[in-house]
N, C-alpha and C positions, 0 to 999 in steps of 0.2 A: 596453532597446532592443537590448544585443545577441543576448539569446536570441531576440527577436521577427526582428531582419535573420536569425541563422543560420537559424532555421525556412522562415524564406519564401522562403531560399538553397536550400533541400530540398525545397520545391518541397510545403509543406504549408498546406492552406486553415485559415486562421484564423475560430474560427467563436464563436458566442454563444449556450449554451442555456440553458433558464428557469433562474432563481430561486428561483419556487416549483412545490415539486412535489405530484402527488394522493399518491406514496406514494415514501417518502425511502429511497434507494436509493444503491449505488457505494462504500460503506464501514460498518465494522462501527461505530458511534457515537449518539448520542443526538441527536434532532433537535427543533430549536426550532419550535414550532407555533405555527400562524397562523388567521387565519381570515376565508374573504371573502365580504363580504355579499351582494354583486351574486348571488352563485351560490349562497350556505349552505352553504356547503361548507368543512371544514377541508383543510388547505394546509400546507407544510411547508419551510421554511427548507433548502434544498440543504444535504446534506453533503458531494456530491461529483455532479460532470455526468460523470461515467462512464457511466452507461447510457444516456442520451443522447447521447456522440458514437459509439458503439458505433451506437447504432440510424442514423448518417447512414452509419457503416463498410457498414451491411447495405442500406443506401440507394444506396452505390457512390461514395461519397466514400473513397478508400484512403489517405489522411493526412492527418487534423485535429489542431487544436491549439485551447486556449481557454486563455486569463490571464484569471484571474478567482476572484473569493469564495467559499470555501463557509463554510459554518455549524457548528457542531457545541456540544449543551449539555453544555459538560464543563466541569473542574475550568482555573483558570488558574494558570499560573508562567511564570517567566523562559523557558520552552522550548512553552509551548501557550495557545494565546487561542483563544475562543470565536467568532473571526472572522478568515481567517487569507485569504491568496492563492495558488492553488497554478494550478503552468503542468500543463496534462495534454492527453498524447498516444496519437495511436491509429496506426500504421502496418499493414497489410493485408500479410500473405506474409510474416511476418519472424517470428522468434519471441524470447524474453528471453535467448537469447545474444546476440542482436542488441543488444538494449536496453539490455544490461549494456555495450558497446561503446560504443553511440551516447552515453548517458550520460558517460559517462567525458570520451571526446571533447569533448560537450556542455563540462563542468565547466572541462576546460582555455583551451576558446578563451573560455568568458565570463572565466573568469580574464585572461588574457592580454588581455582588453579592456577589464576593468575597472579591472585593476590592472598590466596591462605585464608581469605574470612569473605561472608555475605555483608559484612558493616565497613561501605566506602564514604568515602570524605570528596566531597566536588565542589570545591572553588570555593571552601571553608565551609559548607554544610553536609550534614549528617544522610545518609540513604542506608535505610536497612532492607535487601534484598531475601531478606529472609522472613520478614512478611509476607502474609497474601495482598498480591499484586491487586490494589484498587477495580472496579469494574465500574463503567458509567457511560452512560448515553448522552450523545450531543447536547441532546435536548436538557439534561439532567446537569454536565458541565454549566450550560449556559444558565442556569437558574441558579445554580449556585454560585457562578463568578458574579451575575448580573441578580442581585436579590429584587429590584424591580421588575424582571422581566415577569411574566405572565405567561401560562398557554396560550391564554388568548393571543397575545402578540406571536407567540412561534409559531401562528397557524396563518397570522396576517402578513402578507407582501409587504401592505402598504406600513406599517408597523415598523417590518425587520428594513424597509428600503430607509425609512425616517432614522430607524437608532446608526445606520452605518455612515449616515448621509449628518446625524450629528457627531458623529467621532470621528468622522472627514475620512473614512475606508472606502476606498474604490473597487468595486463589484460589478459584474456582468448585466447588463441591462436582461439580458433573456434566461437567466435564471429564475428558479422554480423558488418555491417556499426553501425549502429544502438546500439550494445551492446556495441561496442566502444566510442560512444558519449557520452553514459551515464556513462562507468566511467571514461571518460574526465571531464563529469559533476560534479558528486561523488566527486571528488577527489580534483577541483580547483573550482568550483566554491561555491558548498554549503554551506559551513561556512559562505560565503560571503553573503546570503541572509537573512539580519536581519530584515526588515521590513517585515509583511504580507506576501508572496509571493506565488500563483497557479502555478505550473509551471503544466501542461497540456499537451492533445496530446502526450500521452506514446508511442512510437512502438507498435506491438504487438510481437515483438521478446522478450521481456523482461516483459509484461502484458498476460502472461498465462490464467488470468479467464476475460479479462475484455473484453466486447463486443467492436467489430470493429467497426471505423469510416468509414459509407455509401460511403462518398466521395472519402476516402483515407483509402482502407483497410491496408495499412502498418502501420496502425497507431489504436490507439484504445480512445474510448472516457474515458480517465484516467487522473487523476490527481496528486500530493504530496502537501501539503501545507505545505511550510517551515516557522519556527519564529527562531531568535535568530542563525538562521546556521543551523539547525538542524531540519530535518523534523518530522513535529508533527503530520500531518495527512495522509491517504491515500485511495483514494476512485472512486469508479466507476461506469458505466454502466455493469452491468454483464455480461457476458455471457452465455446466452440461448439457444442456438443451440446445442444440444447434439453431432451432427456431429465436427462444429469444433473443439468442447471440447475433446472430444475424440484425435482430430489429436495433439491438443495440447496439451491433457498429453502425445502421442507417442512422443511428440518430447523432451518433457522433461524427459523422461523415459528413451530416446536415449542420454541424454546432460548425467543424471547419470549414466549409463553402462559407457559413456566418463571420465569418474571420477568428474565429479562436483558433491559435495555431498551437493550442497543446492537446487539442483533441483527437481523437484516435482515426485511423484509416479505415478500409473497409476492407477486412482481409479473408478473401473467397477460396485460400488454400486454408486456412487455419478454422472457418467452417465446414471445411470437407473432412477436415480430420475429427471435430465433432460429430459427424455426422457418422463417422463408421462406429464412435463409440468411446466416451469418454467415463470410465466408472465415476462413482462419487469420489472425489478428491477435495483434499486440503491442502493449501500452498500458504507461504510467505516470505518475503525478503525480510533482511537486519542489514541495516548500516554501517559493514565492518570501521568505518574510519571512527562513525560515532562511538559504536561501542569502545573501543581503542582508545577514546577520550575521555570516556566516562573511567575507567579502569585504571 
């Protein structure tokens, strides 16, 4: 309730998109399939209503918001279920500096509503929520968890394939420098991030929809906000350009023909809706159940 009063405080339509989709799109994950008789047609268990409030953004709706379900066929523990609630937003002109802001803000007043103070107690340690929220790049994580790592090694395949290959981590053979880092990341450092944490500056080998950084197109203006080890948020500058949208579901379309089955489709209605015009936009999901846990 309080995240639903601040949102409608900012002046954001509260909206409801499908369930089931013709082609599972808005995250990289494995999708539970369905199938409906009336039409013959296979159907597909949401993993995320990201492309869809995006298409009501290109519609001229400039800040929606949806609480609501997605799906995803994955593994389950104490930190992921196969059926989860996540609050996800779209603001128009703003970009994921913004978002890393509004978040933050976000985090403190639900606190402060839920529980009367920014200073929570999780699982016998201390979080002050009234700090400014840590800021750090992959690359920066992994140099600080790993004090022997090197640049040099984060720039090396054969490097980053040795240190995963001696802590017995299993990673994609066709991944890039980049895909490698992150689940060097994934894997050793995350748990490790209990305070606050932005970790920022995504690749774009592994950020699909999020618009590229000007400076450094290998990189994309993306974030994850971690609490407790476990990432709670995740949010971006979009991607607008219908051109490299398009290269970018080729390339994911090409990762799935490879057999990765959490990679994305190729979806030629939700190009077409780029194409008539998508302003600069900011979006992000939060993990209603996580936050729910941390609180």
């Amino acid at each position: 309730q309080a995240i639903r009063e601040f949102f409608l405080t900012t002046r954001y339509l509260e909206v409801e998109t499908p369930m089931m989709h013709p082609i599972p799109g808005g995250a990289a994950a494995r999708p539970f399939v369905t199938h409906h008789n009336a039409l013959d047609m296979r159907l597909y268990l949401r993993i995320a209503p990201e492309l869809y409030l995006k298409r009501l953004v290109v519609g001229g709706f400039e800040k929606v918001f949806e609480i609501n379900r997605n799906f995803r066929n994955e593994g389950i523990s104490t930190r992921h279920n196969p059926e989860f609630t996540m609050l996800e937003f779209y603001c128009a002109h703003k970009d994921y500096n913004y978002l890393m802001v509004f978040i933050e803000t976000l985090f403190r007043e639900v606190s402060t509503a839920v529980l009367g103070t920014n200073q929570i107690t999780y699982q016998g340690r201390a979080m002050d929520l009234a700090k400014p929220f840590a800021r750090i790049t992959i690359a920066e994580a992994l140099k600080k968890y790993h004090p022997d790592i090197t640049d040099e090694m984060l720039k090396s395949r054969d490097a980053l394939i040795g240190r995963l290959n001696e802590l017995k981590i299993a990673f994609r053979p066709q991944d890039g420098i980049y895909g490698l880092q992150l689940t060097l990341f994934e894997n050793t450092v995350e748990t490790q991030l209990f305070e606050p944490t932005f970790i920022h500056h995504y690749p774009a080998e592994v950020s699909p929809l999020a618009r590229r950084d000007d400076l450094d197109p290998e990189f994309t203006e993306r974030f994850e906000l971690y609490m407790a080890g476990r990432e709670i948020a995740n949010g971006f500058s979009e991607l607008n350009d219908p051109e490299d949208q398009a290269a970018r579901f080729q390339e994911q379309a090409q990762q799935k023909d490879a057999g990765d089955q959490e990679a994305m489709h190729y979806d030629a209605d939700y190009i077409r809706a780029l194409e008539y015009g998508l302003p600069p936009t900011a979006g992000a999901g939060i993990g209603i159940d996580r936050l729910v846990m941390l609180l």
